[in-house]
N, C-alpha and C positions, 0 to 999 in steps of 0.2 A: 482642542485646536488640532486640525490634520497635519499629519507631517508635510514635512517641506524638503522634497524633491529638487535637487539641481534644476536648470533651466536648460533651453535648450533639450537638441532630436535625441540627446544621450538619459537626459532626466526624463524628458517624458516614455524614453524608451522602458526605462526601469520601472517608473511611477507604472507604466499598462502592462509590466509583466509580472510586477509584485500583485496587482491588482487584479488579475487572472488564477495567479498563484489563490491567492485567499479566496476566489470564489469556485475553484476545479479541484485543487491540489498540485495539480500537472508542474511540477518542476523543472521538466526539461529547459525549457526554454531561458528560464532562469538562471538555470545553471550553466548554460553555455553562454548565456551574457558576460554573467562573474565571468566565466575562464577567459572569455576574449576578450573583455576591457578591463579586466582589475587583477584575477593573476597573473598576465603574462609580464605585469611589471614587475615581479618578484623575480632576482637575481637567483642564481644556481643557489650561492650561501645561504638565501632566504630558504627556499625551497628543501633544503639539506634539514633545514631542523622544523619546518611548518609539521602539524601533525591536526584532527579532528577540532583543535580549539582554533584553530586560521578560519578554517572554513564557516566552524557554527558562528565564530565573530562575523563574517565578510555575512551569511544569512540572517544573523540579529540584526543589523545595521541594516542590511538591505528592507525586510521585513517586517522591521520594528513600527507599529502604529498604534499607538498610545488613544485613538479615536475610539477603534473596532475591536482589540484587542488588549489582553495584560501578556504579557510577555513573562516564560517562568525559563530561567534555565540551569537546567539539573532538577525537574522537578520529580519529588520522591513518589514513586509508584509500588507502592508494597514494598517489597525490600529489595530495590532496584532503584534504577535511574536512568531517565530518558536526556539525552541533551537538548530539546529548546522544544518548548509548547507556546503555541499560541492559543489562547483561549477566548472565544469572542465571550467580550462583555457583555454581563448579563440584560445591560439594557441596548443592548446591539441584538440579542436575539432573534427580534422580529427580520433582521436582514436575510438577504441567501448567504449568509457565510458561516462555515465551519472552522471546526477547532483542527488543529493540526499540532501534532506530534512529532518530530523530525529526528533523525538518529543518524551519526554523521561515523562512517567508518573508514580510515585512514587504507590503503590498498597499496602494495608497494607494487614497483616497479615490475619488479619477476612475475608476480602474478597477474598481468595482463599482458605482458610478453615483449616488454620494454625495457631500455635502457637509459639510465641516470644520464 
């Protein structure tokens, strides 16, 4: 069963940005959706303790599709660990989509030359 996308210019927005995502890789655009419709509802308090698990959650949820993909997150890579793989099923092969990898790194403030 395909996921099920909100309705409405906001769902289909996402539905054809995730759906881009999985056939380019190209993030950007993705990512500035999430920041302008779904973090800016996070209060300063929120924001004071969010860290790399906000974000990989708000990307599973957005990108989660149980059709095309299994979904691994933390999956073991030699003796390491990545934060969220999408792997196309193996009977989705035949599609143009690839596996994607995603590794999600907290950045504070000072280092891009901002303040709290």
């Amino acid at each position: 069963m395909p996921i099920q996308y909100p309705t409405g210019n906001r769902g289909r927005t996402l539905r054809s940005l995730a759906e881009t995502s999985y056939a380019t890789g190209e993030l950007g655009p993705l990512c500035a959706f999430l920041e302008q419709h779904y973090f800016k509802v996070f209060d300063n308090r929120d924001l004071r303790w969010s860290n790399e698990l906000v974000v990989k959650t708000a990307f599973l949820v957005t990108l989660f599709n149980d059709a095309f993909y299994l979904m691994d997150s933390e999956p073991a890579l030699g003796r390491r660990y990545a934060d969220l793989l999408l792997q196309v099923r193996p009977d989705m092969r035949q599609y143009a989509l690839w596996d994607h990898l995603l590794e999600f790194k907290a950045v504070s403030h000072k280092a891009v030359g901002l303040t709290s």
